[in-house]
Each structure stands twice: as structure tokens, then as C-alpha cells.
C-alpha positions in Angstrom: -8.6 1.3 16.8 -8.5 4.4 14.7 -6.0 4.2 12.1 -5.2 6.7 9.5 -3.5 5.4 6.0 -1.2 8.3 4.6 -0.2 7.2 1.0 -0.7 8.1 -2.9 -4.1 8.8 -4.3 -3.9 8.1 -8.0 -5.3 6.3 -11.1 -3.5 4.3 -13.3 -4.2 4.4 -17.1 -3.2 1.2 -19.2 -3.1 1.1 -22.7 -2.0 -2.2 -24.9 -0.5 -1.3 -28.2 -1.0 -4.3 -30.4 2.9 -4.4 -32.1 6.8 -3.7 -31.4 7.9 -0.5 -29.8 11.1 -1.4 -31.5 10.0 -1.9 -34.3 9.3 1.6 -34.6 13.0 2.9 -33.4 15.3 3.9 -36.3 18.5 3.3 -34.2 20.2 6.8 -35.7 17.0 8.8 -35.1 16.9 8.6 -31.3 17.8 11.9 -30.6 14.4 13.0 -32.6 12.0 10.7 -31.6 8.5 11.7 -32.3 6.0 8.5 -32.2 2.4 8.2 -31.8 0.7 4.5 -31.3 -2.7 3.8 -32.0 -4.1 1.4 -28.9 -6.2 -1.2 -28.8 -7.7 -0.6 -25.8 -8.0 2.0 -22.2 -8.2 0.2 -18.5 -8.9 2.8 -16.0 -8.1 1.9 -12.7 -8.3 2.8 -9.5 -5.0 2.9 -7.1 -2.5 4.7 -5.4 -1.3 3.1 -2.0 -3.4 5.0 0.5 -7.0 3.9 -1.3 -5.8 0.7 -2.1 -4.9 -0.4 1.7 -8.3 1.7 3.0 -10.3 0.0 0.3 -9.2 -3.7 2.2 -9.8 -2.5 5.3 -13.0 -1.6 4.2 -14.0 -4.6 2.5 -12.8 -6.4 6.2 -15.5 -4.2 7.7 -13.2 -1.6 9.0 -13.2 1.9 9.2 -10.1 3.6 7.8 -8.7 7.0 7.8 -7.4 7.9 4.4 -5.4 11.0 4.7 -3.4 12.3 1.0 -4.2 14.8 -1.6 -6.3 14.4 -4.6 -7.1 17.0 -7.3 -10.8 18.7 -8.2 -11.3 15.5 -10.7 -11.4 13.3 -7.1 -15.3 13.3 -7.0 -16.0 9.9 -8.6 -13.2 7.9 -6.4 -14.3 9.7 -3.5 -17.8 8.2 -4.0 -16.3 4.6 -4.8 -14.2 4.9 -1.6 -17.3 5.9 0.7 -19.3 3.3 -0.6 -17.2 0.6 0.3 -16.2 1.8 4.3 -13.4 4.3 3.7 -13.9 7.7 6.0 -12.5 10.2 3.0 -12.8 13.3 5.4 -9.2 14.2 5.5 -8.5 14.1 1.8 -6.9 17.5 0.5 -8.5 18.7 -2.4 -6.1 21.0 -4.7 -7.7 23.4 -6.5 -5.5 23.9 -9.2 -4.2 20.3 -9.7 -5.2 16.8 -11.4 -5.2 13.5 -9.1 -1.9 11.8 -9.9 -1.8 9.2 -12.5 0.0 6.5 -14.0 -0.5 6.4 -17.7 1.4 3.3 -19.5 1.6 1.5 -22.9 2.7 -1.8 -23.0 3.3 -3.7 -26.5 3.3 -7.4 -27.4 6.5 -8.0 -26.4 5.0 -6.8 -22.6 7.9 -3.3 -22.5 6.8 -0.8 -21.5 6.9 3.3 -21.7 4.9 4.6 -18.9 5.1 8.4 -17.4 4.0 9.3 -13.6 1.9 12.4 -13.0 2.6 14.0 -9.7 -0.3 16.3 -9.7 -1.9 17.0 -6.2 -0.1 14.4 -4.4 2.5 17.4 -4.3 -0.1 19.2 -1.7 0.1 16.0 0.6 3.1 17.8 3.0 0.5 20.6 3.9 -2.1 18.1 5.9 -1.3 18.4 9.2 -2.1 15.2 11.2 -3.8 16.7 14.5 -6.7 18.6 12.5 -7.1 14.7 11.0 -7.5 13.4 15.0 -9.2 16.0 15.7 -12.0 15.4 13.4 -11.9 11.6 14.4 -11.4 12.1 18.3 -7.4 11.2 18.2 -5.5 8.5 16.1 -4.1 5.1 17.1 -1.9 4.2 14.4 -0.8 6.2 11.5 0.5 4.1 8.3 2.9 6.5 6.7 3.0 4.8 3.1 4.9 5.7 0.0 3.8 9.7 -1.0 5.0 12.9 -1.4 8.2 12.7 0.6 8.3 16.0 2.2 4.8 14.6 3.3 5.7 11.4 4.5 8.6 13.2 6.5 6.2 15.7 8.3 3.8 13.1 8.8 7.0 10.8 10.6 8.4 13.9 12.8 4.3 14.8 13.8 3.9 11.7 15.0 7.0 11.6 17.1 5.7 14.6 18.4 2.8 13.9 19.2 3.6 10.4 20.4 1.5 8.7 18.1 2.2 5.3 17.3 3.1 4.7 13.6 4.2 2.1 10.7 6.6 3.4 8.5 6.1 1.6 5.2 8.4 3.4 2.1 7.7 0.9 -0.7 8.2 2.3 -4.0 10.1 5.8 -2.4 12.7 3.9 -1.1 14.9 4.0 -4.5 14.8 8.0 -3.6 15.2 8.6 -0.3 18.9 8.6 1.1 20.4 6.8 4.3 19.6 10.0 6.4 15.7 10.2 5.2 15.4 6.3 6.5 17.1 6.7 9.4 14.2 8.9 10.2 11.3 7.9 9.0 11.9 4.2 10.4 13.6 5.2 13.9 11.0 4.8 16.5 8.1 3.3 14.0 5.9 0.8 16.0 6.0 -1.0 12.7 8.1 -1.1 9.5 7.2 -2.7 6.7 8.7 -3.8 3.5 9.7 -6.5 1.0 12.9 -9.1 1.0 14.5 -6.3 -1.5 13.4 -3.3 0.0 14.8 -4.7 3.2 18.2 -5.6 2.1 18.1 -1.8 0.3 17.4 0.1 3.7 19.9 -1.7 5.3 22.5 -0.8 2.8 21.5 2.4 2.7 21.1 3.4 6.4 24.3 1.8 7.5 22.6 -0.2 9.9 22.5 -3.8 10.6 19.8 -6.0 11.3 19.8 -6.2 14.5 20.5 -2.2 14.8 17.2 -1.5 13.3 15.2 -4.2 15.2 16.5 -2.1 18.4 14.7 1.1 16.7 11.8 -0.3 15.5 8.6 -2.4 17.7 8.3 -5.1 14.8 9.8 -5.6 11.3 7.5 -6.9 9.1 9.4 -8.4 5.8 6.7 -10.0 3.1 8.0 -13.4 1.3 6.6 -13.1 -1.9 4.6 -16.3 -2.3 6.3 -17.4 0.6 4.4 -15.3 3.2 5.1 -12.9 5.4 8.1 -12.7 8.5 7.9 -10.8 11.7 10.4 -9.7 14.1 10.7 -8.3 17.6 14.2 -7.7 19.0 14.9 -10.4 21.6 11.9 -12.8 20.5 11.6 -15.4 18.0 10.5 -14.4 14.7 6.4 -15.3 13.7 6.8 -16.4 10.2 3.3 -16.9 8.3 2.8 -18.9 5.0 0.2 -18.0 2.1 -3.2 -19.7 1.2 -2.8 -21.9 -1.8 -3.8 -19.6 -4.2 -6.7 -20.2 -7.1 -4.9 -18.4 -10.0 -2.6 -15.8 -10.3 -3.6 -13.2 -12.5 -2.2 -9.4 -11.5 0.5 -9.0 -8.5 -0.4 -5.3 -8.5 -1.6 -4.2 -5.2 -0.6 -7.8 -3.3 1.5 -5.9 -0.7 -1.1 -3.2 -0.1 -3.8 -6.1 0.2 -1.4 -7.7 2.9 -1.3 -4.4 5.1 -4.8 -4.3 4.8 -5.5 -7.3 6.3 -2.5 -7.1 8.7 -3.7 -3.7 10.3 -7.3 -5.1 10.3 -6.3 -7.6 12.2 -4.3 -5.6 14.7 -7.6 -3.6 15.3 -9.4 -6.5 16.4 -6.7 -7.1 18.8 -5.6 -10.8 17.5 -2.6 -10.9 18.0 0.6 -11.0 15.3 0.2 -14.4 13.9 -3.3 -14.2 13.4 -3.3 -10.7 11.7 -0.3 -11.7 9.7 -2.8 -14.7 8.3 -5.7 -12.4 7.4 -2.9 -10.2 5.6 -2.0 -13.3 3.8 -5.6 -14.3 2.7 -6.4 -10.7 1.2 -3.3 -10.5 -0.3 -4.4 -14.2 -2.1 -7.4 -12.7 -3.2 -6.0 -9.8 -5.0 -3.7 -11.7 -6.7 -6.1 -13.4 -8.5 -7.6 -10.6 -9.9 -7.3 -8.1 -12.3 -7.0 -4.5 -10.9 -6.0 -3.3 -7.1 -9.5 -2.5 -5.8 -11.7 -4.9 -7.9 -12.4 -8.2 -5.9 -15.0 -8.7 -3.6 -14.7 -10.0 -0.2 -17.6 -12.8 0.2 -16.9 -13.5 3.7 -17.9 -17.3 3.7 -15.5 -18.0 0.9 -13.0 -16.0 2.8 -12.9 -18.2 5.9 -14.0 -21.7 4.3 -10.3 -20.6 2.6 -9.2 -19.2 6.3 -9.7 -22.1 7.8 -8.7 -24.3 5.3 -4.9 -22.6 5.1 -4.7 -21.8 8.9 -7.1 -24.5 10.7 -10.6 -24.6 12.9 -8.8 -22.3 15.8 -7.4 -19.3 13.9 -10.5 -19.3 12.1 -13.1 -19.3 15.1 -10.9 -16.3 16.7 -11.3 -14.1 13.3 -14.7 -15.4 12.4 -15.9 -13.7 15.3 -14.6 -10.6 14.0 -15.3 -10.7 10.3 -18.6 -11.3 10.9 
């Protein structure tokens, strides 16, 4: 399968300041705040939605699409991304505009004051999906994940268009969109994907039921937190996959991403629901026990002595086959 990933290119910049933010407030100065802290220390990482699910498939031996927009400083992820199985071809490159970043402080107390840079991911609604499969010799899936949203709305009514399957997945856009904007990016998505919250939130905001959107939608895929994954088909009963025992649990950044990595993997090597559900489930394992969205390596023994050990000797001789 070909899939493209739509989603946010960006790098996140942490810094730790070593005291009390409120410490430093004078309650009747707020209205003049002017405050500088001196850090301890700068992690530079890698994320953003789209690189962070191509960057699993990768690592699974896939081939994915990343489609977004990155700015003139996009050189040095580029390179990162190629290395490690992620076709980069169909990245916009602004010319006047930084990649989009995250840069955060976060004191002792673990608050937090953090400011998003929009940057090029603004230039994301002017890539036009058909000169993307094109270049690749057509498209069979498009993830539409969390962007620009003018972008992820083009990239919804193209497909429909074009009749080109696709997973809508709004994750963190969700809190901005209103009922009318999910009504259509979800309405005829071969796949929708999204958190117990997120769920309960595009419900409320759509206006429809359950059972309304199951009948607009091929399959509803609703992660469990540590308790795995859920997926639904109207008129079948629901697949409902549990998470490998997990080593440690350092960062939850980047879980869910992880997850639709493996998931959309495993669709590619045709599987079957269960099954790619269960890969999903053991990437998303290993990238919550480590630090950073992108930095874990996938040894492919460990992965399936772990496979086989949290889903048994048959669903691990069917992905074996593949993984290898």
C-alpha cells in the first residue's frame, strides 16, 4: 500500500528552569510582567504528528508518504527522516518561514509556560494531493492528521473527490474545530481515529450519536490509554486489543502517533484489524518507555520475543513474516 501521512512538521524545544515560576509573580504586578529565567538545560527534539507516525512506519520497514510544510531550516530533519525509510518528496518548503516549533519551560514544580510557533505549517493548505500521487503512481490511504486546518480540510474534500480512501485523525485540533468542520472531515473517512476524550468531544460537538457516526465512518478506532485500543464497524462486534506489559514508563509523548504507526503498518501488510491493532499496541509500548517521539530503536527480535509474548505463537508467526 501507498500511504501518505498529512500532519505537523515541527520541533519541540524544552527547557527546565531549576525554581518556582511563582515564586517570581508579584500578584499586583501581573499586568506588567516582564521575566527572564536562566535554564538549566536545552532538549531539542524532533516531532510534529506527520514525522513522528512516518518515522514508525519507517522503523517497521515501511515506506511512508509524509506530505506537510516545513520551513528553509528543514534540511537536517529531512536527512534524519530519509535515513530511517520516510519518502520526504512531497514536503513544502516555505521560503520565507521557520519549521514550526514548540518551545517550553517547565519549573520544579513540573508548570509550565510554553508558546507554539506556526511558521510554515501555515503553507500546508497549498499541497495539492494529486501532484503527491502523481509522483508516487496514486495513493491508497491518506492519514489526514492534526495540521493547518484549512489544510486538513482541502486534503478531506480532495480525497472525497478523488475517491481516495482516508483516516481522519484530528487529535490535538479538535478543541478548535466546530461541529460543522467534523462533520466533514469524519463523514465518509475509511478510518477515524481518536482517544476516549476526543471521542466523547466529537460526539458532543457534531451532534451525532454513536451509532450515527459508525454509519459514516468504515471503522472507529478509539485508543484506551494503557488499556489498548477499541475498534468498531457498524453492525459487527467491536475488536478490542490490550497493551504489552510495558518495561517502564518514561515519556507518553508521541504514544498515539506510535500506535497509528504500527496500526497503518499493519493494514499494509494486509493482516487483518486485530493483528494491526497489536503491532500498533507494541510500538506504542516502545515509545513510552522512552524519552523523546522519534528516539527508540526498533530491534526486531526484541520486538517479537515481546510480540509473541503479549499476543501468542500465531499472531506472531503471521507478522514475523512481515517484519522481517
Amino acid at each position: 500500500m501507498r500511504i501518505a501521512v498529512t500532519g505537523s512538521i515541527a520541533t519541540d524545544h524544552l527547557m527546565t528552569f531549576p525554581g518556582r515560576f511563582a515564586d517570581q509573580l508579584v500578584a499586583d504586578q501581573l499586568h506588567t510582567v516582564s521575566l527572564s529565567f536562566l535554564v538549566d538545560n536545552l532538549d531539542v527534539r524532533r516531532g510534529g504528528v506527520g514525522p513522528n507516525i512516518c518515522f514508525g512506519m519507517g522503523q517497521l520497514g515501511g515506506n511512508p508518504i509524509l506530505v506537510g510544510a516545513a520551513g528553509y531550516d528543514f534540511d537536517e530533519y529531512r536527512a534524519w527522516l530519509d535515513r530511517h525509510g520516510v519518502d520526504t518528496g512531497s514536503v513544502r518548503i516555505s521560503e520565507v518561514l521557520h519549521t514550526a516549533r514548540f518551545v517550553c519551560t517547565t519549573d520544579k514544580d513540573h508548570n509550565q509556560i510554553g508558546s507554539f510557533y506556526t511558521g510554515a505549517m501555515s503553507e500546508a493548505r497549498l499541497i495539492e494531493l494529486k501532484a503527491v500521487a502523481d509522483r508516487v503512481g496514486g495513493l491508497d490511504l491518506v492519514l489526514i492528521g492534526a495540521d493547518d486546518p484549512e489544510a486538513m480540510l482541502r486534503h478531506t474534500e480532495e480525497c472525497k473527490a478523488r475517491e481516495i480512501p482516508f483516516a481522519a485523525d484530528f487529535s490535538q485540533q479538535i478543541a478548535r474545530m466546530d461541529g460543522e468542520e467534523i462533520r466533514l472531515l469524519l463523514d465518509g473517512a475509511t478510518y477515524l481515529f481518536s482517544n476516549e476524550y476526543e471521542k466523547g468531544l466529537i460526539e458532543s460537538k457534531t451532534g451525532w450519536t454513536d451509532e450515527e457516526i459508525l454509519s459514516r465512518v468504515g471503522h472507529r478506532v478509539t485508543t484506551l490509554g494503557s488499556r489498548g485500543v477499541r475498534i468498531e464497524r457498524a453492525g459487527e462486534p467491536a475488536i478490542e486489543v490490550a497493551c504489552p506489559e510495558e518495561e517502564a514508563k518514561v515519556d507518553p509523548t508521541g504514544v498515539g502517533d506510535a500506535f497509528r504507526a504500527g496500526f497503518l503498518t499493519g493494514l499494509s501488510w494486509g493482516v487483518g484489524l486485530e493483528r494491526a491493532a497489536q503491532v500498533g499496541c507494541m510500538l506504542a509500548t516502545l515509545v513510552i518507555e522512552t524519552l523523546g517521539t522519534q528516539e527508540y530503536t526498533l530491534r526486531r527480535a526484541h520486538f517479537m520475543d515481546r510480540f509473541t509474548k503479549a499476543y501468542g505463537e500465531e499472531a506472531a508467526t503471521q507478522v514475523h513474516a512481515h517484519l522481517t
